[in-house]
N, C-alpha and C positions, 0 to 999 in steps of 0.2 A: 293896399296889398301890392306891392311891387311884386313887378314879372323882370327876368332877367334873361339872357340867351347864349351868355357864354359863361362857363364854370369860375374863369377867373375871376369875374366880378364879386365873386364870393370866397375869398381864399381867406381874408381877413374877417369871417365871421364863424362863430359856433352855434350849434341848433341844438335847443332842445331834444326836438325829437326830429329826424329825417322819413320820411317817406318817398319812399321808390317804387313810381308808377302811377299817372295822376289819370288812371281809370276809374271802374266804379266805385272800387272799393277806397283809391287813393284820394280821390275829389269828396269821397264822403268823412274821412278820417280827419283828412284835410278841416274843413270843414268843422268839423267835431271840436277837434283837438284845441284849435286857436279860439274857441270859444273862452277858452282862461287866458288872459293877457299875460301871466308871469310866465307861460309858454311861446318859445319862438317854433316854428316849423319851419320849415321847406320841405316842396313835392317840387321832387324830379319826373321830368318828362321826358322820354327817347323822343316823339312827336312835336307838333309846331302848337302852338296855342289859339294860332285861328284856321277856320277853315273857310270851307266855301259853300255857297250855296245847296249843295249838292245833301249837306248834311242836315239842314234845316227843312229842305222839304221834303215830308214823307213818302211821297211815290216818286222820287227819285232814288229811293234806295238801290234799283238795278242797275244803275248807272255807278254807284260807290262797287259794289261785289263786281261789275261787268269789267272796270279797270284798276280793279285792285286799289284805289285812293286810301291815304291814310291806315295803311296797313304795313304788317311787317313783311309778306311776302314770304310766309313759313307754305311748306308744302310738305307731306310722311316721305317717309322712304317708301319705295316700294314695298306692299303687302302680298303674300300670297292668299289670303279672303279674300280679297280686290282683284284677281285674276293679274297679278304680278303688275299692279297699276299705282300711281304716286296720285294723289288728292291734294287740293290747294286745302292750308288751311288758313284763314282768314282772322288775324286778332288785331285789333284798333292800336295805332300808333300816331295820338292825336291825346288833348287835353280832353278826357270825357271819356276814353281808349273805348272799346267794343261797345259800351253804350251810342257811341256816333254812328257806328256804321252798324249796328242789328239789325233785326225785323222787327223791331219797336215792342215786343211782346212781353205780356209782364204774366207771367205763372210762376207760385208759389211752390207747386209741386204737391203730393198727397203727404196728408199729413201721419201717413204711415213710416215714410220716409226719414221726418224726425223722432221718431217712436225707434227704429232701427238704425241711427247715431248715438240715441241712448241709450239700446241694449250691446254695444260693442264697450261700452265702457264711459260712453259721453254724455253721462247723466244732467248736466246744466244745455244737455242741446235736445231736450224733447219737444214735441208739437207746444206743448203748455209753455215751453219756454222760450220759444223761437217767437208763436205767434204776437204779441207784445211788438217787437221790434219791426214786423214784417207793416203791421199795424201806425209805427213810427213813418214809417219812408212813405207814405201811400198820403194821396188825395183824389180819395176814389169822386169819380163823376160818375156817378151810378147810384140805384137803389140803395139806398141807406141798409146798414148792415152793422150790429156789435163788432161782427169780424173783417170789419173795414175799416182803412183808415182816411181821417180828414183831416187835411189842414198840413199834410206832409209836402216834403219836397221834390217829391215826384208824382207827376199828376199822374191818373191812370183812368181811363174811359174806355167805354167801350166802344168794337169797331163802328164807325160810321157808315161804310161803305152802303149803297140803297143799289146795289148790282142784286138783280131778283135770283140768281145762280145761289147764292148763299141760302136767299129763304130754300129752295130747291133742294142744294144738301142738307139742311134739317129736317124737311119733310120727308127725305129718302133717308136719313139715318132714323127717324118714326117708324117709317115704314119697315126697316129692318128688325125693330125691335128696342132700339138702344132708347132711352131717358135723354129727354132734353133738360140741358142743364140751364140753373137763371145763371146764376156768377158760381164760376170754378174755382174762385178762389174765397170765397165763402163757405171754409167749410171746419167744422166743429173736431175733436181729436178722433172721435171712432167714425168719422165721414169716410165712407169711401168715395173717391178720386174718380166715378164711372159715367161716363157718357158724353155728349156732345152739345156746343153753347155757341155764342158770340165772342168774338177773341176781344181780348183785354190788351189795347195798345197805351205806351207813354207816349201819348201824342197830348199837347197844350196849344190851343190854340190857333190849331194846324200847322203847328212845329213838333217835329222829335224833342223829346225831352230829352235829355245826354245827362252826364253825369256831372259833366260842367255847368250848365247853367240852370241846372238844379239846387245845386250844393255852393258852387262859388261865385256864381255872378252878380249874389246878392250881399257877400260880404266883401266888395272892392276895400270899405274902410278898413278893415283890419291892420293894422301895421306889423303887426307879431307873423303873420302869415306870408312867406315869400314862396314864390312860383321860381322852377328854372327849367324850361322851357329847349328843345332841338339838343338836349342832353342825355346820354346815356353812362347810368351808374354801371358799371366795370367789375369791379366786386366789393365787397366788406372787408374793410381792414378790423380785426381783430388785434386784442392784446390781455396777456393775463395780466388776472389780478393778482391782490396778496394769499390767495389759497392755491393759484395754481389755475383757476375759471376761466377759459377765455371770454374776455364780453368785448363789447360793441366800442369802436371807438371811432371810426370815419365809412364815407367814401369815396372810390376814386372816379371820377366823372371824365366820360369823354366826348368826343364829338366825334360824326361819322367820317370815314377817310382819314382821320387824321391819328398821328402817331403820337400824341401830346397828352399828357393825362393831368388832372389837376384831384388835390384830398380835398374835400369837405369834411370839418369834423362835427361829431355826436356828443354831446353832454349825458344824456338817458339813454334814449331809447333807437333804434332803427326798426321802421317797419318795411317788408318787402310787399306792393301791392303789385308785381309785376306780371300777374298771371300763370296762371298754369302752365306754361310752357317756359317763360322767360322766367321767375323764379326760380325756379330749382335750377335752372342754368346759372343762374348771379349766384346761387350756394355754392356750386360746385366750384366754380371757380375763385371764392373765396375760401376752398378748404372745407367746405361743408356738404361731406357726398356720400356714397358710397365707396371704401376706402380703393378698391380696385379701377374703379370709373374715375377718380382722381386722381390717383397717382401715375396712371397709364397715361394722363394726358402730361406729365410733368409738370402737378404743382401739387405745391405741401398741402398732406392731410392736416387737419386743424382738430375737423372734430367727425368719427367715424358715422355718419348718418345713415343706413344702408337704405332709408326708405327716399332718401330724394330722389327725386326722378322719376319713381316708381310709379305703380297703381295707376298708369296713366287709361282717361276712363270720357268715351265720348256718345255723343249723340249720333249713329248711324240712319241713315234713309234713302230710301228710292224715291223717285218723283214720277207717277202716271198721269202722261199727258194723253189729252181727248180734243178733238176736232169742236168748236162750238157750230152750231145751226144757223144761228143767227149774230152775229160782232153785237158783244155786251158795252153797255156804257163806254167801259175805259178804248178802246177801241177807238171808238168815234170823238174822245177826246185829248186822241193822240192826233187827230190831223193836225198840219204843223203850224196853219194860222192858230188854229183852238191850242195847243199844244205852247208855244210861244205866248198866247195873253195867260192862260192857266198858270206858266213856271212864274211870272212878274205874279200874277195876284197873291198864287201862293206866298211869294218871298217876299211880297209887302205886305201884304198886307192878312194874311196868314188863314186863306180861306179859299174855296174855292176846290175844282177835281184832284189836282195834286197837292191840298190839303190831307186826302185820304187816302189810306195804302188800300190795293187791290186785292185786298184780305180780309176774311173776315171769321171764321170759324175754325174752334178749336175741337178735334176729340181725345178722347182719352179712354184704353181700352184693356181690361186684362187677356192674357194671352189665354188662362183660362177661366170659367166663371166665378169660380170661388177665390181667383187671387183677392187679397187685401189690397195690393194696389195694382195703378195701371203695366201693364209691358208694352205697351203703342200707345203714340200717341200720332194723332193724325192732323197735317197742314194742307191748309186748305188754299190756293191761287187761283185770281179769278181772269189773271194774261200771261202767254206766253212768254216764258224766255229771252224770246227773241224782240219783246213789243219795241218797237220806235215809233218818231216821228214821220208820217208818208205827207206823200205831197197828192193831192185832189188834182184830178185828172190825168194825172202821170202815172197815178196807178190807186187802188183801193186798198191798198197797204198790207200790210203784216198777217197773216193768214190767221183768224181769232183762236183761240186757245183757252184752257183751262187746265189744273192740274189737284191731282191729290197727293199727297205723301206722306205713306206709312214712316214714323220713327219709331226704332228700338230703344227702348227707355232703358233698362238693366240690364247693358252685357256683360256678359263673364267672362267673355276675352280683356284682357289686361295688358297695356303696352309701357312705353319707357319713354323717357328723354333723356338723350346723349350727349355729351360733350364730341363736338367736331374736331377741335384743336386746342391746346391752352392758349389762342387768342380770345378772350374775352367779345372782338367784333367780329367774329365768327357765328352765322348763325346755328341754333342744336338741331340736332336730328331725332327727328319725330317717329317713335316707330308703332304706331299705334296698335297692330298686331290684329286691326278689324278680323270681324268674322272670324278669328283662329278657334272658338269652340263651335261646333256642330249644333247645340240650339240656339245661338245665338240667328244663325242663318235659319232655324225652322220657324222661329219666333218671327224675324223678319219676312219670311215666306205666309205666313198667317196674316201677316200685316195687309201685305198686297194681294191676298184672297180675299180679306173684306174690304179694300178699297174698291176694289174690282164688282165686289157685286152692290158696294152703295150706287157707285157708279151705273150701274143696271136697275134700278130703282123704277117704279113709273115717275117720280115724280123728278126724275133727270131726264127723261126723254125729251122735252122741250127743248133740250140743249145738248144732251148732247148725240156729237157729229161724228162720232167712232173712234176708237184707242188708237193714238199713233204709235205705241209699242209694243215687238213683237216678244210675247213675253212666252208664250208656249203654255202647253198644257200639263206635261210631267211634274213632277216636283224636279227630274233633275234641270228641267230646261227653265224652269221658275229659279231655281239655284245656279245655273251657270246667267243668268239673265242678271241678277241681284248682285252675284257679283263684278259683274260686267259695268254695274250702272250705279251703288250706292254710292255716296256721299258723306259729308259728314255736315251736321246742323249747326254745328260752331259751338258745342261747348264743352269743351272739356277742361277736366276739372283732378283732384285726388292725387297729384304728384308731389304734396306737401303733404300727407294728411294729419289730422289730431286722431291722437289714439292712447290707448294706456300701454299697447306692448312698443317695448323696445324698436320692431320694424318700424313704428310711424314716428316721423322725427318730430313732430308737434304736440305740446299738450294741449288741452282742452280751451286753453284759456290764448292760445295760438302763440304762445310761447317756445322757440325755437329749441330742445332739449339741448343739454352741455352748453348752449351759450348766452350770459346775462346780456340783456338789453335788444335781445336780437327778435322780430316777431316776423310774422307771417299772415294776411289777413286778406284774401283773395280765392279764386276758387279751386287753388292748390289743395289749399286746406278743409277742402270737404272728404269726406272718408269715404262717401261711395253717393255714387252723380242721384241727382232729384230724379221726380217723373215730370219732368218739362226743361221749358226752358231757363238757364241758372241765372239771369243776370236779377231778376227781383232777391235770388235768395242771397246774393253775394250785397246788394244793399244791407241786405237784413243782419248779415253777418257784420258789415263794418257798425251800423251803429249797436249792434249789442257788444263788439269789441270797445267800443268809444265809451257807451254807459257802462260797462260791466267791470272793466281792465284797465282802459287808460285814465279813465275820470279819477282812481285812484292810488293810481304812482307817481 
């Protein structure tokens, strides 16, 4: 499997099939695809192919989000839900893309979710259809399960962490009432999706599983499969056929800073796995847009898409931090001698405290009790923010902490993605339009009504040391507070989506409407965001694209 790092090395080859973006969805296709040898590939990468340690061990993940590493550095526009405030928003720009730098969490989401892909018109994406696949990618280290998967390329276990705070919020989510769950993602098509478990991390061995060394680091032999590596695809050159069709014929690659562009061309097919934000960006700029969003930037319409860009659809949340009583494990395993042997054990030898994220419990909760599925879903942190390494006797270090955080799972606020300029290295503008409907902020104010009294619990008293947020008692002052402080969880998705009406520029089978060869297979193309986190359901998506769609063209 040759890796290469500059476009030119490739001017005198054609590819089967291209792939653009060697994230979840690009490293799994990848992957798939060269499994038949009369197929060449290449996956493009804006990103580097290696990284650093930082990405292998898993309680260094604050240190990846703390300085932005391996990321593109996108941030919204300013919102007014957000109290006229801009939010970073974080997507992997690295071989393995958002799978490197996650919260390692693998949720499937309720399987009501794919029950309502299939009543919009996307009858091959029901629970019964989806499950199969989801089943594929999995190598559950857990209770054996029908609805588990073994022997997949992404392991999945549950958290390890033995911080006694976690038994604590299970026994305080009992105590409120809620069901403790065994595995939340074990669950049948009329399951509802309700209550509170152990979180489910892609951690192997006490390494993040990525999407890279899941999927590719085990077929170096391939020779049909080429990597190209600190490259950015530009946009899709199109060309009609003998009817008039525009389809698939190159693309233009470039390098950053630089004014120089090189074609790679397509024989079939081009898939885009470039994300929900950067996809529908690489359309537009190839002529594939909304006809006024394109043409305003000065470049030629190709094909009238009015939905790229669109439906753009994220995970919102607040984060309530609490004072601990007593400094939990991780705490005492940030002093900077323990801190220093722990990073080496971790990174050699794949064991040890920062083997394990300081996470561990997941819940899931409808907004009201008869909903079918969840509207919150709740994260659980067992260190501050702020944790580092302290130095013993110079001081007792980092003040201990804890955190819960409500997430809105189904907004109805709906936002965009922009073209900035017709520069191509130009990055889009994000306008996500948070909070713009009024339940979307009641739903979220409900969230942190019931984190707020688990957190009051008896069975939290041992820990905790009082709310460091002044959050108020009115609804309006819970509502200027919310939006003063959400965030966003990192996934958004639905700017491509599959649909049957004309608005959604994808068909089912994630085929790019008006143009042959051209596809889309990322989490653009979900039609309305899961109830958790997307990066398991975007696995699931590319190998049911691989067995379903491409195994047969």
């Amino acid at each position: 499997m040759p890796y290469f790092t500059h476009p030119s090395q490739l001017l005198s080859r054609k590819f089967s099939v291209i792939i653009i973006g060697g994230g979840t969805a690009g490293c799994a296709l990848a992957a798939r695809l060269s499994e038949e040898e009369h197929r060449s590939i290449l996956l493009i990468e804006a990103g580097p192919r290696f990284s650093n340690p930082l990405v292998s061990i898993p309680a260094a993940v604050g240190m990846l989000w703390r300085y932005r590493f391996f990321d593109w550095g996108l941030n919204s526009v300013s919102a007014n839900g957000l109290s006229c405030r801009s939010i970073e928003i974080m997507r992997g720009k690295i071989l393995g893309g958002s799978s490197a730098i996650n919260a390692m969490t693998h949720v499937r989401g309720a399987p009501q979710d794919y029950e309502n892909w299939a009543a919009k018109g996307l009858k091959n994406w029901s629970y019964a259809n989806v499950l199969p696949y989801f089943r594929t990618t999995e190598n559950w280290i857990g209770r054996p399960s029908v609805l588990r998967g073994s022997g997949g390329p992404v392991q999945v276990a549950p958290a390890a962490t033995d911080d006694p705070l976690f038994d604590g919020w299970l026994r305080a989510a009992e105590q409120a009432g809620y069901p403790i769950l065994d595995d939340y993602n074990a669950l049948s098509q009329n399951d509802q999706l309700y209550g509170f478990g152990r979180s489910q991390q892609t951690i192997s061995k006490g390494r993040r599983v990525t999407a890279r060394n899941a999927y590719l680091d085990k077929i170096y032999h391939r020779k049909n499969l080429t990597i190209l590596t600190k490259t950015k695809a530009l946009r899709i050159y199109l060309k009609k056929d003998y009817n008039g069709e525009p389809r698939v014929k190159g693309v233009e690659l470039g390098l950053a800073n630089n004014s120089n562009a090189w074609t790679v061309e397509a024989a079939d097919q081009i898939i885009s796995c470039a994300g929900a934000v950067m996809t529908p960006h690489l359309l537009m700029h190839s002529g594939i847009g909304p006809e006024r969003s394109v043409r305003n930037k000065g470049i030629d319409l190709i094909v009238n898409a009015p939905g790229v860009g669109q439906n753009y659809q994220d995970h919102l949340a607040v984060q309530l931090k609490y004072l601990r009583i007593k400094s939990g494990p991780f705490h005492a395993q940030m002093r900077c001698d323990r801190a220093t042997r722990n990073f080496l054990e971790a990174l050699s030898l794949g064991r040890g405290p920062f083997s394990i994220l300081p996470s561990g419990i997941h819940g899931f909760l409808p907004a009201q009790v008869s909903s079918v599925r969840p509207m919150l879903q709740f994260l659980f942190r067992g260190a501050p923010s702020n944790a580092s390494p302290w130095l013993p006797i110079v001081s007792r270090g980092y003040q201990d902490g804890y955190g819960i955080r409500p997430v809105l799972l189904h907004p109805e606020s709906r936002g965009r993605i922009r073209l900035l300029s017709a520069d191509p290295h130009d990055l889009p503008l994000i306008e996500g339009n948070y909070l713009e409907r009024e339940q979307d902020l009641d739903n979220l104010i409900y969230g942190v009504e019931i984190a707020q009294s688990l957190a009051q619990q008896s069975a939290m008293l041992p820990f905790n040391g009082g709310a460091l947020d002044e959050i108020g008692s009115t609804h309006e002052e819970k509502a200027s507070w919310v939006r003063q402080n959400a965030i966003t969880t990192h996934h958004p998705c639905g700017t491509c989506a599959m649909g049957i009406d004309d608005e959604q520029p994808l068909n089912s089978d994630f085929s790019v409407k008006g143009v042959r060869g051209l596809y889309v297979v990322d989490a653009s193309a979900m039609p309305e965001i899961i109830s958790g986190n997307i990066n398991a359901c975007v696995y699931m998506m590319a190998e049911k694209a691989a067995s379903e769609i491409f195994k047969h063209l």
